[in-house]
C-alpha positions in Angstrom: 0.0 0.0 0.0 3.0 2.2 0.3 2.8 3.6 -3.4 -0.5 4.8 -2.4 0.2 6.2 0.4 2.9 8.4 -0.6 0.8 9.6 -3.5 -1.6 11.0 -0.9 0.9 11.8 1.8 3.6 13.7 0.0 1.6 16.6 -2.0 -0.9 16.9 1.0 2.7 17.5 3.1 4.4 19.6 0.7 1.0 21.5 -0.5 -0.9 21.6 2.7 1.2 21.4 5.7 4.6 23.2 5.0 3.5 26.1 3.6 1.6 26.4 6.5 4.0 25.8 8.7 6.8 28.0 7.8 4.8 31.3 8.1 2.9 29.7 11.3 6.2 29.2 13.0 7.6 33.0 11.4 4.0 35.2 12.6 3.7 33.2 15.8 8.0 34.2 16.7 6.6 38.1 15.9 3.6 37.5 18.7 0.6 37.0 15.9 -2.2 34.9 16.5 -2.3 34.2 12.9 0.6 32.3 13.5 -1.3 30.2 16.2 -3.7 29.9 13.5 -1.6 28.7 10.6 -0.3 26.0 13.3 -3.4 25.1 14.2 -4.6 24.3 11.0 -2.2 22.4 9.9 -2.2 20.2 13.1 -5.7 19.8 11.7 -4.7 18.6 8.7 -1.8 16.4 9.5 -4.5 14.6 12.3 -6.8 13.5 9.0 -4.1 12.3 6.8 -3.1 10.1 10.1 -6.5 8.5 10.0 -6.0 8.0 6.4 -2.7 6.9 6.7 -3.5 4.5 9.2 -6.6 3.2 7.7 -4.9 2.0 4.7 -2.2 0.9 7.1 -4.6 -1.5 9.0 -5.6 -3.1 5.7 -5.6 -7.0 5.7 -3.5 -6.5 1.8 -1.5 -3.4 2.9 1.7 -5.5 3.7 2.9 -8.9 2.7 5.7 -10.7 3.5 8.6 -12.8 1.8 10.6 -15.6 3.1 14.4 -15.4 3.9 16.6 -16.5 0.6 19.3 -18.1 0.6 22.5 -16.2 -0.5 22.4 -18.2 -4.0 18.4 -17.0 -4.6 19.4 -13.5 -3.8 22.4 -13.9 -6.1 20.1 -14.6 -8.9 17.8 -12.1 -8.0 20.8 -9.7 -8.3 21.3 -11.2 -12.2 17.4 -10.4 -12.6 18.0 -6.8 -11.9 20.5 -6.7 -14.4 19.1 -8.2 -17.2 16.4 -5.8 -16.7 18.7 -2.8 -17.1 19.8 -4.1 -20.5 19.0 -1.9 -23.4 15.9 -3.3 -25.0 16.8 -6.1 -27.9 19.7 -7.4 -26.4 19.4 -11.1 -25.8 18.6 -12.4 -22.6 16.2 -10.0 -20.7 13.3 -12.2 -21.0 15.5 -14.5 -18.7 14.7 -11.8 -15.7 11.5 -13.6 -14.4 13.2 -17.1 -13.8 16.2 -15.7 -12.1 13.9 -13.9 -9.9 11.6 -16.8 -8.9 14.2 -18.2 -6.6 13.8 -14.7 -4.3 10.5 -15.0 -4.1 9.6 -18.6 -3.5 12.8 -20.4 -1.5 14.0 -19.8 1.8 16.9 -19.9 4.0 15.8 -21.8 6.7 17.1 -24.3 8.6 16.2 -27.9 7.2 15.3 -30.5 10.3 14.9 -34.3 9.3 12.0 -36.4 11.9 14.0 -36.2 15.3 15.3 -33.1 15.2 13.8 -30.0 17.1 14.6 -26.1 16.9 14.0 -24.0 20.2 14.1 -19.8 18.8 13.8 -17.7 22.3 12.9 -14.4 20.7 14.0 -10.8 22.3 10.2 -9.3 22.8 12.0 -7.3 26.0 10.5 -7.8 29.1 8.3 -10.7 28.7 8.4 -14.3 26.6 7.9 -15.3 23.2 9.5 -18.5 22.3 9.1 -20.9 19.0 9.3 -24.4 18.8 9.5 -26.2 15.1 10.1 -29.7 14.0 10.1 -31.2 10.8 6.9 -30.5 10.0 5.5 -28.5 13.0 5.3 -25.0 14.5 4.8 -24.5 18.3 4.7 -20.9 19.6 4.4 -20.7 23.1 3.9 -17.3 24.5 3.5 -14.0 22.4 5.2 -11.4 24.3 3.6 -8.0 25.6 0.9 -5.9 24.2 2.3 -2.3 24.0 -0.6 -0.3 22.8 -3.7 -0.8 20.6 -1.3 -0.8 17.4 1.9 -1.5 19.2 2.6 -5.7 20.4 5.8 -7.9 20.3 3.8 -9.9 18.9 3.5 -7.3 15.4 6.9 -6.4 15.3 9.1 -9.2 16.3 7.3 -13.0 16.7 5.1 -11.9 13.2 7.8 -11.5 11.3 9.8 -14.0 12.4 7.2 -16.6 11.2 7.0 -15.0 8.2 10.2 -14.6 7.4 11.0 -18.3 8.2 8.2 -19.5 5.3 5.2 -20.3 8.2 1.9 -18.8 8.1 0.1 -21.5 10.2 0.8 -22.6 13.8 -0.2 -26.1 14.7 0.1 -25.3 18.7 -0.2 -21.9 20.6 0.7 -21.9 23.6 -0.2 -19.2 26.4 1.5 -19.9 29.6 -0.7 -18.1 31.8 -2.4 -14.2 31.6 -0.1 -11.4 32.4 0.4 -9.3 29.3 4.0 -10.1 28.9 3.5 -13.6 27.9 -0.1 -13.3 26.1 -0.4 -9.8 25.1 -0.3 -10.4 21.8 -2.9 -13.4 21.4 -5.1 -11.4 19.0 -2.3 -10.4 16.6 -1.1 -14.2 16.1 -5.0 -15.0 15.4 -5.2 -12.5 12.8 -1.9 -12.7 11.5 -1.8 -16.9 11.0 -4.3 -19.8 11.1 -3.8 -21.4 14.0 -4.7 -25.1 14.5 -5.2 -25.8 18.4 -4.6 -23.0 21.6 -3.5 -24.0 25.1 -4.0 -21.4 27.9 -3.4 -21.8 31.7 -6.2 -22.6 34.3 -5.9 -18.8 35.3 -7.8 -17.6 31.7 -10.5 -18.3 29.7 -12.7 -20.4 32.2 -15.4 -21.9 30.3 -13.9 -21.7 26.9 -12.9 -25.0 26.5 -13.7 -26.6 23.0 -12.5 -29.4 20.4 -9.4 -26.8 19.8 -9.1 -24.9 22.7 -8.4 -25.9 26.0 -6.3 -25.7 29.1 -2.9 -27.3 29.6 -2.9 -30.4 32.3 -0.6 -32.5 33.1 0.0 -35.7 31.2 -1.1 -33.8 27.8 0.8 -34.9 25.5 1.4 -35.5 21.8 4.7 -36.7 19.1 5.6 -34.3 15.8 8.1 -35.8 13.5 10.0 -38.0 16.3 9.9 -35.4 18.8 8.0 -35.4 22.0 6.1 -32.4 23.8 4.2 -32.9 27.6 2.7 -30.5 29.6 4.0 -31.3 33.2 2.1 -28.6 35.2 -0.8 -28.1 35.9 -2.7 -30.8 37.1 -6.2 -30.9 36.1 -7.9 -28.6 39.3 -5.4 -26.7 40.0 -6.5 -23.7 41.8 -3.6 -21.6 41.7 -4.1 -18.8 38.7 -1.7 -16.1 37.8 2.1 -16.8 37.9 2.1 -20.6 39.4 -0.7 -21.6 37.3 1.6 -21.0 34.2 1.5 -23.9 31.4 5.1 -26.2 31.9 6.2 -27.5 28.5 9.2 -30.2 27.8 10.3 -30.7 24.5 12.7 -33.9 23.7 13.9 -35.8 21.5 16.3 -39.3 22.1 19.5 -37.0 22.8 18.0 -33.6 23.8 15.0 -31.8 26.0 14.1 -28.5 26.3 11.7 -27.1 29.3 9.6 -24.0 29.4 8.3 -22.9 32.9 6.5 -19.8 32.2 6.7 -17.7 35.5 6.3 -20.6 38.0 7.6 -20.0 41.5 9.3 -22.1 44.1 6.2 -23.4 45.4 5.5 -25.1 42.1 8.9 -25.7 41.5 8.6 -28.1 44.8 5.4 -29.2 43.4 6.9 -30.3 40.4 9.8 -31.7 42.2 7.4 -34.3 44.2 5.9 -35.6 41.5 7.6 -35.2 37.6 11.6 -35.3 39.0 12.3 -37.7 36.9 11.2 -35.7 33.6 12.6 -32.5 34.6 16.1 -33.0 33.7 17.0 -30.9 30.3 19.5 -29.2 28.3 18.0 -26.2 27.6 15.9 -24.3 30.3 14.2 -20.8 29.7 14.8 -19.3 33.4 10.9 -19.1 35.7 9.9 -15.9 35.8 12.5 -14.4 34.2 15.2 -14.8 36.4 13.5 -13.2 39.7 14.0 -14.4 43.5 10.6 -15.9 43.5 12.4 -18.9 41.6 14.9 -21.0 40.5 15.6 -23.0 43.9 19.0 -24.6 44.3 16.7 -28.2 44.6 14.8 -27.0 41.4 18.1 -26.2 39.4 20.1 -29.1 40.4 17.3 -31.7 39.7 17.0 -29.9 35.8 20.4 -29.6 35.5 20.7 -27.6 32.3 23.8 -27.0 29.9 22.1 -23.7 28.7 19.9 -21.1 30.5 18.3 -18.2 28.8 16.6 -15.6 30.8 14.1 -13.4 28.5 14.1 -9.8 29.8 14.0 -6.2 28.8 16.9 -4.0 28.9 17.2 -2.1 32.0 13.9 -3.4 32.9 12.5 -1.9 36.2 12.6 -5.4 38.1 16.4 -6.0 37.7 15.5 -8.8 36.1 17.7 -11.3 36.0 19.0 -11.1 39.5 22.2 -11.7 40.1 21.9 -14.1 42.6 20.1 -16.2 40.6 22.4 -15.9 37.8 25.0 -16.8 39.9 23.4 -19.6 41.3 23.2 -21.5 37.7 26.8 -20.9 37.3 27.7 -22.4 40.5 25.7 -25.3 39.3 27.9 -25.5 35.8 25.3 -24.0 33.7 26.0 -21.3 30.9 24.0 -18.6 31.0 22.5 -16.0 28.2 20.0 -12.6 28.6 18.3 -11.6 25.4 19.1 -8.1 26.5 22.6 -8.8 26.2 23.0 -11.7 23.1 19.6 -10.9 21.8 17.5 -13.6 19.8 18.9 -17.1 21.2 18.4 -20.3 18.8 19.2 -24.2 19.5 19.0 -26.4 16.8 19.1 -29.9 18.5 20.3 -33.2 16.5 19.0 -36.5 16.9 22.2 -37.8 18.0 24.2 -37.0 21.2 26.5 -33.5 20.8 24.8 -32.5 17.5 23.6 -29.5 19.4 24.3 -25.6 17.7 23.7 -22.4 19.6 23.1 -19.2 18.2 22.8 -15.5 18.8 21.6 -12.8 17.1 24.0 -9.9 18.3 27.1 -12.8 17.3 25.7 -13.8 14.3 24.5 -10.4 12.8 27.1 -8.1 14.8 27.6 -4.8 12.7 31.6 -3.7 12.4 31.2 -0.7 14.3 29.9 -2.9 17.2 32.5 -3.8 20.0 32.6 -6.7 21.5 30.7 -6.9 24.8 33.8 -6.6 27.1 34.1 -9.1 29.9 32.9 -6.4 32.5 29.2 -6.6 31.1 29.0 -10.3 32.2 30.3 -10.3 35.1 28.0 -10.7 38.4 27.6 -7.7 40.4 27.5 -8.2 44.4 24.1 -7.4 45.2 24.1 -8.5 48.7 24.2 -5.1 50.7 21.1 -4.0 48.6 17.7 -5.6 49.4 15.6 -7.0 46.8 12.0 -7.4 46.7 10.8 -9.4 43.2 
């Protein structure tokens, strides 16, 4: 729609608004109220061609988006633009469309064979938004916070991830419980993909239930392409809402799991202890609640044991989030730890077989030249101990 838009926007600007402007701001310096005038009426006019601007904005066809290609497709693309530059009836130009197809229909992304699992924990800031894909399946589970009636993580960051990666249906969404920072964006991911089945916590959408919607209980559990998901918490009755009532998800394969906790706290970290310790072990863990005091018990962390723990947070987010105690308390235990404040987007791509397991980060793997390396400093722990913290 952005050809469209510009037609409208630019002579209303340049016709309409500027020279409205530049005498407004001249008469209103000299004390007139004609300048106030002139401002005002502009204002007035830059207010309807917002509407209008947004309008066409908010259009189901006013955007679409491509896959990633792969370097060779965009290489070919590359030799479509120049054929098309050719002076007209030299041989070859009506080669162009072909070498352009490639763009427009392949992607880059990662190919997985049956077995084989890919865990993408997205940097939404303070909140969660994480994407689970096999083979042949797309998981998301939590959509990150709603910002304003236009404004989500879900629009700017998980959307076009999906589309970028070649998926415009979901089999599985997941929302781990209600606080806007893991299911804020719920109606953007309905009206931006077809979505096959939803899972919410106990704490939301009571009476809802249906063929395709329904809450997450333990022992739920289904197999995509050799890979296994289970909902270990909650049990069916749980009482508890809000944070503790949040959906638990582990992911595995023969050589690999993965386990999402949403923003349980110790008590259900206990809970879960007494009666799923032998499932709890995994290799990846996204940190409870973000990394704050309320979780991550020594018992809880030692029973999972994880190689890798990512903590989702917000930079400089208002809960010093993740606390450094808690932090520390991994790396005692011999886990590595990343914040998607720091590293940004983190992907695992787990194998089938033991070892075959790749880790990725956004800020390392798209790091600009003019971008230093994070010095040792920013890593290390801070001694926290004099201060008192409350979350």
């Amino acid at each position: 729609i952005s050809p469209v838009a510009n037609l409208i926007a630019v002579p209303v600007v340049s016709l309409g608004v500027v020279p409205l402007v530049l005498p407004g701001v001249l008469l209103g310096a000299l004390g007139s109220s004609l300048g106030n005038w002139l401002l005002q009426m502009a204002d007035q006019i830059l207010h309807g061609l917002m509407w209008l601007l947004e309008y066409l904005g908010g259009m189901s066809w006013a955007a679409f988006s491509l896959p990633i290609s792969s370097a060779a497709a965009l290489g070919f693309a590359m030799l479509a633009v120049f054929l098309l530059l050719l002076p007209r009836g030299l041989p070859g130009r009506w080669l162009m469309p072909l070498f352009l197809l490639p763009a427009v229909t392949g992607t880059a992304g990662l190919e997985m064979r049956p077995g084989q699992f890919s865990v993408d924990i997205l940097d939404v800031g303070q909140g969660l938004a994480t994407v689970v894909m096999t083979a042949n399946h797309t998981l998301v589970f939590d959509t990150g916070a709603r910002f304003s009636r236009r404004s989500s993580a879900a629009r700017s960051v998980v959307l076009p991830f999906l589309k970028q990666a070649g998926i415009d249906h979901l089999d599985v969404l997941v929302l781990s419980h209600d606080d806007n920072d893991h299911a804020g964006g719920e109606s953007v991911i309905m009206r931006g993909l077809t979505v096959g089945r939803r899972y919410f916590s106990t704490s939301r959408q009571k009476g809802r239930e249906s063929g395709l919607v329904s809450h997450c209980n333990t022992g739920d559990r289904w197999q995509w392409d050799g890979v296994d998901f289970e909902f270990l918490h909650p049990p069916p009755g749980w009482a508890s809402g809000d944070n503790n009532g949040s959906c638990v998800l582990k992911i595995s394969n023969a050589a690999f799991g993965a386990l999402l906790p949403g923003d349980i706290e110790q008590p259900v970290e206990k809970f879960l202890l007494q009666h799923e310790a032998e499932k709890l072990p995994s290799t990846l863990l996204v940190a409870p609640h973000h990394g704050s005091l309320t979780s991550s018990s020594r018992d809880f962390i030692a029973q999972v044991a994880p190689q890798w723990v990512v903590f989702s947070v917000g930079y400089h987010n208002r809960f010093g989030f993740p606390k450094p105690e808690v932090v520390a308390r991994y790396r005692q235990l011999g886990s590595e730890t990343l914040e998607t404040d720091r590293s940004g987007g983190t992907s695992f791509r787990f194998g089938s077989q033991p070892g075959d397991l790749q880790v990725q980060t956004w800020r390392d793997a798209h790091r600009h030249w003019w971008q230093p390396w994070m010095p040792e400093a920013e890593n290390e722990l801070v001694d926290t101990s004099a201060t008192p913290s409350f979350l």
